[in-house]
Backbone as a ProteinNet text record, in pm:
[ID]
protein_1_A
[PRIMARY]
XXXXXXXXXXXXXXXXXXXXXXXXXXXXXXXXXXXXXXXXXXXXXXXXXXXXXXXXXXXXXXXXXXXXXXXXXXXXXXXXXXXXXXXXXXXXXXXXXXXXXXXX
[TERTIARY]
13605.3	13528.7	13520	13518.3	13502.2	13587.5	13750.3	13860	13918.8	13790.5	13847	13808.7	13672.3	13545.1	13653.8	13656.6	13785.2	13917.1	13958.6	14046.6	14049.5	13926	13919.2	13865.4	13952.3	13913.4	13737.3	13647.9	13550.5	13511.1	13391.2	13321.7	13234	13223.3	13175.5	13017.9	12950.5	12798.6	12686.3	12617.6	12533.4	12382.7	12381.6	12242.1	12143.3	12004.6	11933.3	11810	11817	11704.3	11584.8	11429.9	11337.3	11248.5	11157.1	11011.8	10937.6	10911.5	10779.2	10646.5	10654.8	10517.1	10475.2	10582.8	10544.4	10524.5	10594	10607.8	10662.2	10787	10915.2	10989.5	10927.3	10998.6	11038.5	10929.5	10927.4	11041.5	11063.1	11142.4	11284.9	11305.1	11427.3	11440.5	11375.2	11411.9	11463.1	11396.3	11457	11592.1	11591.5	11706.3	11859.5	11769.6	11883.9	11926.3	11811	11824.6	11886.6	11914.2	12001.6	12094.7	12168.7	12288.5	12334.3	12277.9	12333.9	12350.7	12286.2	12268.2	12419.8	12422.3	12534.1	12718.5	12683.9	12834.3	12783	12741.2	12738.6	12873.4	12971.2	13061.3	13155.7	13114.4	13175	13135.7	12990.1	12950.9	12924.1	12934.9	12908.7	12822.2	12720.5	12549.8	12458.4	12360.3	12277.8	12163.1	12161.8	12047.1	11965.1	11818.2	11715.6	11708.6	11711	11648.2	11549.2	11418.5	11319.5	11367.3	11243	11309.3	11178.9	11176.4	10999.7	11061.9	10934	10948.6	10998.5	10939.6	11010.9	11182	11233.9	11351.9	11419.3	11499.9	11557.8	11642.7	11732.4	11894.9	11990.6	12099.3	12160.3	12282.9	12330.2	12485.7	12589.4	12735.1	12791.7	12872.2	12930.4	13014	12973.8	12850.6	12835.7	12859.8	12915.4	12914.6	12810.7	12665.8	12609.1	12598.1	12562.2	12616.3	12488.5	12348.4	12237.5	12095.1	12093.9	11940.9	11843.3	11732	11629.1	11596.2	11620.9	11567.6	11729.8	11859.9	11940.4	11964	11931.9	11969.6	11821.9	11695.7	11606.5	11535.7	11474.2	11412.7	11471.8	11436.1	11507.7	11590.1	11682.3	11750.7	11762.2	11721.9	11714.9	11839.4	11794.8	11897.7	12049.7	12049.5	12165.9	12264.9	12246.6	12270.2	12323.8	12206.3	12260.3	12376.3	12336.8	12526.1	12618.2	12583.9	12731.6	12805.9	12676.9	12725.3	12811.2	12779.4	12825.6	12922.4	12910.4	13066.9	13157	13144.9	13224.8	13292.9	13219.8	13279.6	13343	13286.7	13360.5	13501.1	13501.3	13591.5	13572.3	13683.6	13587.4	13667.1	13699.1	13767.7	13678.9	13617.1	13484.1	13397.8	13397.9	13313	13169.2	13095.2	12979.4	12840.8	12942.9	12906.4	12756.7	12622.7	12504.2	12487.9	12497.3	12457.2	12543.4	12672.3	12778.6	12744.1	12722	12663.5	12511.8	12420	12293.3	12283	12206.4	12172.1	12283.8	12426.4	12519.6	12500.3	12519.1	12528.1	12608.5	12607.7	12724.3	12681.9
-6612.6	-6658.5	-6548.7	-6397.5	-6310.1	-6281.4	-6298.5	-6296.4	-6395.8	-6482.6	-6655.4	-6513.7	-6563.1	-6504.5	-6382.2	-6294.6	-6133.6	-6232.2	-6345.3	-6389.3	-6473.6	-6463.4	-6609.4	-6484.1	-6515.6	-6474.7	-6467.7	-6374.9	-6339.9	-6457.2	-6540.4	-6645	-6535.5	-6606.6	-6520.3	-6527.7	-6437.7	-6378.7	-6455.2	-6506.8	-6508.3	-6435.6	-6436.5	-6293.9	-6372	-6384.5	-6425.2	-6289.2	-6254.5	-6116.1	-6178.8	-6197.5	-6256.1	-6145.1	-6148.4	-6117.1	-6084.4	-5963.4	-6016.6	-6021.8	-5963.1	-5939.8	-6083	-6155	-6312.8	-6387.4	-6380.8	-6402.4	-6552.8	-6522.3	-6618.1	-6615.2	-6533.4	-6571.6	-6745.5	-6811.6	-6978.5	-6995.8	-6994.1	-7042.9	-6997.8	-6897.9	-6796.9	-6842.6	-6865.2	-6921.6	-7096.7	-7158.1	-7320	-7309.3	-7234.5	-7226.3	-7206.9	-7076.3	-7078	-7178.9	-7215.1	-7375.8	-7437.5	-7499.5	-7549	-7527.6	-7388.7	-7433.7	-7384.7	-7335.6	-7380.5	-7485.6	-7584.9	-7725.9	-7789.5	-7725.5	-7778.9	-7756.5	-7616.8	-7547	-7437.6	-7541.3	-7422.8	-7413.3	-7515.4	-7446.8	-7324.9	-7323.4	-7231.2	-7086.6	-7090.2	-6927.8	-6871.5	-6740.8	-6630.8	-6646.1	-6619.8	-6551.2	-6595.2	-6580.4	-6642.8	-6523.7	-6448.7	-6301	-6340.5	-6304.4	-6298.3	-6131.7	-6093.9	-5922.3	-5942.6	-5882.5	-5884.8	-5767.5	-5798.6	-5715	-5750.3	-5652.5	-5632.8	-5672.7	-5679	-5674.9	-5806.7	-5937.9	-6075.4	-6096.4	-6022.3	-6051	-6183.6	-6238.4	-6402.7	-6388.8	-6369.6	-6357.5	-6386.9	-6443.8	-6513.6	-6496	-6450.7	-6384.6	-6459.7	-6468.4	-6485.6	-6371.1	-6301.5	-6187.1	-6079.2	-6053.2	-5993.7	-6051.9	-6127.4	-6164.5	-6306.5	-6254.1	-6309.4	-6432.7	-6563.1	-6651.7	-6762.5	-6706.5	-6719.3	-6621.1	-6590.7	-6491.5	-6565.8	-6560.9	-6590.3	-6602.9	-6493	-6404.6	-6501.2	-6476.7	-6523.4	-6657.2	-6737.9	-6844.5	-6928.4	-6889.4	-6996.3	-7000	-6950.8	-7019	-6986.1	-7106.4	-7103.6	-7197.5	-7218.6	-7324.8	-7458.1	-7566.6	-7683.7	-7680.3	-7749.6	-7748.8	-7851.7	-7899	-7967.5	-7845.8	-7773.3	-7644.1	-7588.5	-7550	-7447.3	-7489.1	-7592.8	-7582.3	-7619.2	-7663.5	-7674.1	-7548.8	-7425.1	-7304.1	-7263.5	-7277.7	-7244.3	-7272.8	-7441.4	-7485.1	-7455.7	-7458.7	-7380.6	-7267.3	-7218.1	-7058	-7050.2	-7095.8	-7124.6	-7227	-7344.8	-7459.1	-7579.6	-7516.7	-7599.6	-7761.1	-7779.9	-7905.9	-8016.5	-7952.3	-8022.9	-8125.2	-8236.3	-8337.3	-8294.9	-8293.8	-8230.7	-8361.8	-8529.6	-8677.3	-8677.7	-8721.5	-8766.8	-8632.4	-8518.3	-8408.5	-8436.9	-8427.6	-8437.2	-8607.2	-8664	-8839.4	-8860.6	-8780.4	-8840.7	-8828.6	-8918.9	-8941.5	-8995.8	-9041.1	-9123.8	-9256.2	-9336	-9467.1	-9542.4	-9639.6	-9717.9	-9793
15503.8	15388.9	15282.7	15328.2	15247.1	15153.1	15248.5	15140.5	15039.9	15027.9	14967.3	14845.3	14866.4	14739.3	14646.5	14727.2	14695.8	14569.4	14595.5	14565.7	14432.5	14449.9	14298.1	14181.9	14070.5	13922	13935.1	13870.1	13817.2	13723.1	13749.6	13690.3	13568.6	13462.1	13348.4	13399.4	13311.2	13353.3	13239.6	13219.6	13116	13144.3	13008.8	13008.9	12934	12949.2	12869.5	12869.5	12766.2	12700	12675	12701.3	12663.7	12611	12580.5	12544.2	12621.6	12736.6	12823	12750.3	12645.1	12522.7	12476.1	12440.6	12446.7	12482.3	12663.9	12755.1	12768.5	12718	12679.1	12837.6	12965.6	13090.4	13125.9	13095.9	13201.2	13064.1	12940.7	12849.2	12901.6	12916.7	12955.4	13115.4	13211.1	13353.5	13259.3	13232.8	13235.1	13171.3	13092.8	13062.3	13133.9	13198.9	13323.1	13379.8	13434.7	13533.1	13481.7	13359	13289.9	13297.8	13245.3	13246.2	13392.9	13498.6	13630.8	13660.2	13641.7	13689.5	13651.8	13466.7	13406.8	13412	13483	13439.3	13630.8	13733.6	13862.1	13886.5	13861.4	13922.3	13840.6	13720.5	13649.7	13575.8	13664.7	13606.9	13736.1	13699	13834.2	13829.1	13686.6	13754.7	13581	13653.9	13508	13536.4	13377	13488.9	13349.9	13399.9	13279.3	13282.3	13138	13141.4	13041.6	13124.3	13017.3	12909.1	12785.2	12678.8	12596	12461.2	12413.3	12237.4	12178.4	12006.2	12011.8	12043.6	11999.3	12043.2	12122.4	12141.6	12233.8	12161.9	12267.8	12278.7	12318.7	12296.9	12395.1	12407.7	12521.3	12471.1	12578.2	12586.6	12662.3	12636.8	12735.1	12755.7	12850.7	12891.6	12749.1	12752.6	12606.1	12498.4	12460.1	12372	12306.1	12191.2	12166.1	12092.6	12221.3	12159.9	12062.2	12148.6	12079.7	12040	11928.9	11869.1	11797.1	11873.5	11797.3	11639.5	11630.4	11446.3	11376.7	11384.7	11317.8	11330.4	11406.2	11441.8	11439.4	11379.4	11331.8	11455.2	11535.6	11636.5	11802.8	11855.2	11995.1	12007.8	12047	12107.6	12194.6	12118.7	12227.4	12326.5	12435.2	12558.7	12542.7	12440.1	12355.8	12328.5	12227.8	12164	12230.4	12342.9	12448.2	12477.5	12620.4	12611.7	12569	12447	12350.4	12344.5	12326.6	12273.7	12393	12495.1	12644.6	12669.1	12688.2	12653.2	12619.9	12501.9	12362.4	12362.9	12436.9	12487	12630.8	12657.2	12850.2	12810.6	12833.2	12779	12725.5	12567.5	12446.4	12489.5	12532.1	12563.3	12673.7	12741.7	12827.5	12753.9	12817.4	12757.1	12837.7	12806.6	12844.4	12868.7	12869.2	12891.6	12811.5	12829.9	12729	12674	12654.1	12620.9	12501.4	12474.1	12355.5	12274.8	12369.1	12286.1	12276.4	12318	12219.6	12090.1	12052.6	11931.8	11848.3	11890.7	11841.4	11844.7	11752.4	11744.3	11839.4	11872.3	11945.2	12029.4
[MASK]
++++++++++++++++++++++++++++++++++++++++++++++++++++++++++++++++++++++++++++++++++++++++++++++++++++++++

């Protein structure tokens, strides 16, 4: 079993930076939960790091794919993983998440 794990490509990491001063943790855990729920089979690890001064920020492999301060706010769970998606594989239909709020 050990040498399956040894064998498969590195699943990307996401980081979510919160606030403990605001105490943006339960915001920054659901989130997680999310997109585990959404993409388990395709991420290694979903890590919260606390962090101070209003900070939100959510990364994928470093690279920031959501900030608080530049991006207006926080991110509904739509958003999120679009952004996720998007960056993981933009070709994924992502089923009621990509069709709410469409007509039809």
């Amino acid at each position: 079993m050990q040498t399956a794990i040894l064998t498969q490509p590195p699943r990307p990491r996401i980081t979510i930076t919160y606030c403990t001063q605001c105490q943006w943790l339960l915001r920054a855990a659901w989130m997680a939960q999310e997109l585990l729920s959404t993409f388990r089979d395709d991420l290694g690890e979903v890590a919260l790091r606390p962090g101070t001064g209003g900070v939100f920020v959510i990364e994928v492999e470093s690279e920031v794919i959501w900030e608080r301060v530049r991006d207006g706010g926080f991110p509904d769970v739509k958003a999120l993983k679009q952004r996720v998606r998007d960056r993981l594989d933009p070709g994924r239909d992502l089923g009621h998440v990509d069709r709410a709020g469409r007509e039809g």
